[in-house]
N, C-alpha and C positions, 0 to 999 in steps of 0.2 A: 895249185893244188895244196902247195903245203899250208899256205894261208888258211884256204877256206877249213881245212883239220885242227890247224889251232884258236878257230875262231870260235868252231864247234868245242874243242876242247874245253875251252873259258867258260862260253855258256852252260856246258854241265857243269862245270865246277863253280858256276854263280849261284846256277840253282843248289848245287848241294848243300852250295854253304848258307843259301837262304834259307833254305829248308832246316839247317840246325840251330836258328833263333829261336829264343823262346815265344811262344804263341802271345795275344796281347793277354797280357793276365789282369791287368786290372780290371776289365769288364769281369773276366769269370771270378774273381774275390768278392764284388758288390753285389753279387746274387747269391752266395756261399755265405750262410750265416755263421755268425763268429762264435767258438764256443766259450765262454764266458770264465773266468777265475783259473787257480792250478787244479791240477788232478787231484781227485781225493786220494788222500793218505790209505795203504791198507797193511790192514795185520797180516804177520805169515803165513795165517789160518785161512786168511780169505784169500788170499795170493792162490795157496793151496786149494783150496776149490775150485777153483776156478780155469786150473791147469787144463791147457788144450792138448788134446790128441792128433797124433800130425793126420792131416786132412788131406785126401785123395785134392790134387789139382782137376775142375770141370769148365767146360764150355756154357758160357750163360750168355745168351742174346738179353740185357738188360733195358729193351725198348719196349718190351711185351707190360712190364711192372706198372702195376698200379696203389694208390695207398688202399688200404683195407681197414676198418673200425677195429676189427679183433685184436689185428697185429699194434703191437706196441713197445717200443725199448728207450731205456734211458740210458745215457753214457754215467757210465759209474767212473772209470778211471780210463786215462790217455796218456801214452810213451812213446815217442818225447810231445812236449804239448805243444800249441801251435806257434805259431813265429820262430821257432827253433833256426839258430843258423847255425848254417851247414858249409863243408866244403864242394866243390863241383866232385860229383861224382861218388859222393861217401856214403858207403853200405850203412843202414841202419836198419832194424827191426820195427817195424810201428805196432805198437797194441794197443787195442781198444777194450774195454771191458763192459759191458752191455748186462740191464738184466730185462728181463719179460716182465713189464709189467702191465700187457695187454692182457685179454680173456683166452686166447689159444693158446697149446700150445705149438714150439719149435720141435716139429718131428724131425731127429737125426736119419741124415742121408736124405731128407726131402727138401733142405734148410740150405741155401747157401750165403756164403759173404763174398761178395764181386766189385770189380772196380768197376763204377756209375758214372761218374764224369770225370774231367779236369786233367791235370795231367797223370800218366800212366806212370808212375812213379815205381810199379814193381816192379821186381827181379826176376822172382821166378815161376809168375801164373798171375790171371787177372782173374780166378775165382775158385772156390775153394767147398765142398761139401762139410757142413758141421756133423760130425761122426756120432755125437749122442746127442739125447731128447732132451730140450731143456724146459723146465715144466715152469708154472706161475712162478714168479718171482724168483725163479732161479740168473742163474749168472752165466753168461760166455765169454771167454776173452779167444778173443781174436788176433794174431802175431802174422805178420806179413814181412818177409824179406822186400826191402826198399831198396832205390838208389836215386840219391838225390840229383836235380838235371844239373848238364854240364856248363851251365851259362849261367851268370849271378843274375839274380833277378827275385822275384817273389811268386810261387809257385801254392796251387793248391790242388789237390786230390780229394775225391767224393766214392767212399766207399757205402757198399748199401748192404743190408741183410734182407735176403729173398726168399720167396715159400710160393708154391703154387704159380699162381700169377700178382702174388702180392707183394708188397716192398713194406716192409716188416718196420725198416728205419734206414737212417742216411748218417756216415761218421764221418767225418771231415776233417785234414791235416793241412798244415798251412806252414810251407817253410820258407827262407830267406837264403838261396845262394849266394854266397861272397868268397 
């Protein structure tokens, strides 16, 4: 009897500790487009503008999303930028700073930014309501409490901004555990 208990014992603890490997990540990086150069530089002023409003944490089924003509954003600035290494397990804030440069606009509290694929790298929500309207050309910066995974490896995360049943754009973060 004592046998068969710790034989079961072993097997859940094979599985758990299998289960806390990192997933194959190289497949999910060669379909994750890479984003290109440093972040752009910004002034105080634009820093300043751009300031986010803390955002009620929402539930988003992100399977529903499709691309739309109207919707459109360009990444203007990223904190920290991609290949960043990291230690197991170290709190950081990731921001993204996005502006509209599609024909609609981002109606506040209709608008969210959700984790999309890859690894779950947040802290403390996978999705977030944008609290005001951002009109043409205007700017969003987006601040997400992280933590980066517990196992060295190379890791990526696919955040999206959502409206409707539209997927507005796709941000992407790529870090190196060591």
């Amino acid at each position: 009897m004592k046998i068969i208990n710790k034989m079961k014992y072993l097997a859940l603890l094979s599985i758990m500790l299998v289960s806390l490997l990192p997933v194959g990540t190289a497949g999910a990086l060669s379909v994750q487009p890479k984003i290109s150069g440093e972040p752009e530089k910004m002034s105080i002023r634009e820093f300043v503008d751009t300031m986010e409003y803390p955002s009620p944490v929402v539930n988003v089924d992100t399977s529903k999303f499709k691309n739309d003509d109207i919707y459109s954003c360009s990444l203007v600035n990223q904190q920290p930028a991609d290949y960043v290494v990291m230690r197991p397990r170290q709190s950081f804030d990731m921001t993204w700073v996005v502006v509209n440069d599609g024909t609609a606009v981002w109606h506040g509290g209709q608008t969210s930014y959700a984790h999309y694929s890859g690894v779950p790298m947040y802290a403390n929500g996978s999705a977030y309501l944008v609290p005001e309207t951002v009109g043409l050309g205007g700017k969003l910066r987006m601040t997400i409490d992280m933590e980066a995974p517990k196992n060295p490896g190379t890791y990526s995360t696919t955040w999206a901004l959502l409206t409707g049943n539209s997927r507005i754009c796709r941000m992407y973060l790529i870090v190196t555990v060591k």
